[in-house]
C-alpha positions in Angstrom: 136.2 61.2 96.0 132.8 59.9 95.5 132.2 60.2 98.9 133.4 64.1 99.5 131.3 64.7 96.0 128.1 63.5 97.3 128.2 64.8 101.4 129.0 68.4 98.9 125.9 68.1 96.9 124.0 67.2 100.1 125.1 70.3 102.3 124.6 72.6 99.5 120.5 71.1 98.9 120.2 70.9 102.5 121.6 74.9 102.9 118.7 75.8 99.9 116.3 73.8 101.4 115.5 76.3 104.3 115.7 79.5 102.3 112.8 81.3 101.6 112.0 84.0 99.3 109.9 86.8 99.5 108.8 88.5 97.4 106.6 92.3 97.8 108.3 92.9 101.3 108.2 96.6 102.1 108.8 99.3 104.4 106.1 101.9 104.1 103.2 102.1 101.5 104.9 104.2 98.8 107.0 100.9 97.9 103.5 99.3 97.2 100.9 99.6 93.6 97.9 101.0 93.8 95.3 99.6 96.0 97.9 98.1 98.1 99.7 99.3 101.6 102.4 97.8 103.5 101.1 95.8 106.1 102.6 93.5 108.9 103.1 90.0 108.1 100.8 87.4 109.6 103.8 84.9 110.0 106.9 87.1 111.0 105.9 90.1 112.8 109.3 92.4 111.7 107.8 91.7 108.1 106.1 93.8 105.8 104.6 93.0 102.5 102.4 94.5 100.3 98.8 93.3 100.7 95.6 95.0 99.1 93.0 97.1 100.6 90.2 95.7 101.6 86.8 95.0 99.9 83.8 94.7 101.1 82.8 92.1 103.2 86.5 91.6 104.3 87.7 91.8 107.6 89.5 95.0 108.3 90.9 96.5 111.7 89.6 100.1 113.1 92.6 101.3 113.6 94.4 100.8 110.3 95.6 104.0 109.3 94.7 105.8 105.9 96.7 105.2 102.9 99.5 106.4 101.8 100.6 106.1 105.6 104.6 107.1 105.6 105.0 105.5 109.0 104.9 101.9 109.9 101.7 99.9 109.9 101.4 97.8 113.2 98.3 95.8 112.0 98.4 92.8 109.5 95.3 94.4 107.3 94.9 97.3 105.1 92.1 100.1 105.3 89.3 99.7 103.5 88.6 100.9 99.7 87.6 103.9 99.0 83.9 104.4 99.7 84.2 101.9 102.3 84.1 101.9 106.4 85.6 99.7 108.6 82.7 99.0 110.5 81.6 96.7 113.5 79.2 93.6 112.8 76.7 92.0 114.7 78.9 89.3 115.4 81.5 91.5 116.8 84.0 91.6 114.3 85.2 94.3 111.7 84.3 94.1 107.9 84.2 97.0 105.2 81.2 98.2 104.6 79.6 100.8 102.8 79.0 103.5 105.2 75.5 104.5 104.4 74.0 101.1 105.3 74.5 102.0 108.8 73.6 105.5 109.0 69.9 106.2 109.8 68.3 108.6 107.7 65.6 110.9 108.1 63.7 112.4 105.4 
């Protein structure tokens, strides 16, 4: 009886053991707060979850759509914060910027 008790206690640990739970998993950005959209998951690509906008100085993807977008997000980042661009560096890579630092201006 022992026996049966304990190979029990195992299978039901070892069953829990490989669950995960997530939590802010979404379809579309209306599910999300403010400053948040749904985006793609880094790790499992048929997940969404809730990430925030980006600041500045964070990478960000050109292509991210506005938010509230109603359809579904294909990238893994959100758009940028208000105010700011998602704009191409020097070293080739995306961040959000304020968009008058790379305008030239003429007076």
């Amino acid at each position: 009886m022992k026996t049966i008790f304990s190979l029990l206690l195992y299978f039901i640990i070892l069953s829990n053991g490989f669950a995960a739970v997530i939590t802010g998993a979404c379809e579309k950005d209306p599910q999300c707060g403010v400053g948040m959209c749904c985006a793609v998951s880094l790790w499992i690509r048929n997940l969404r979850m809730c990430a925030p906008m980006g600041n500045e100085g964070e990478e960000c993807h050109p292509l991210s759509h506005k938010v509230p977008y109603f359809g579904k997000r294909l990238h893994h980042t959100c758009p940028c914060i208000p105010n700011l661009a998602c704009i191409r560096t020097a070293e080739g890579k995306y961040k959000c910027l304020p968009q008058f630092k790379n305008q030239d201006l003429f007076f």
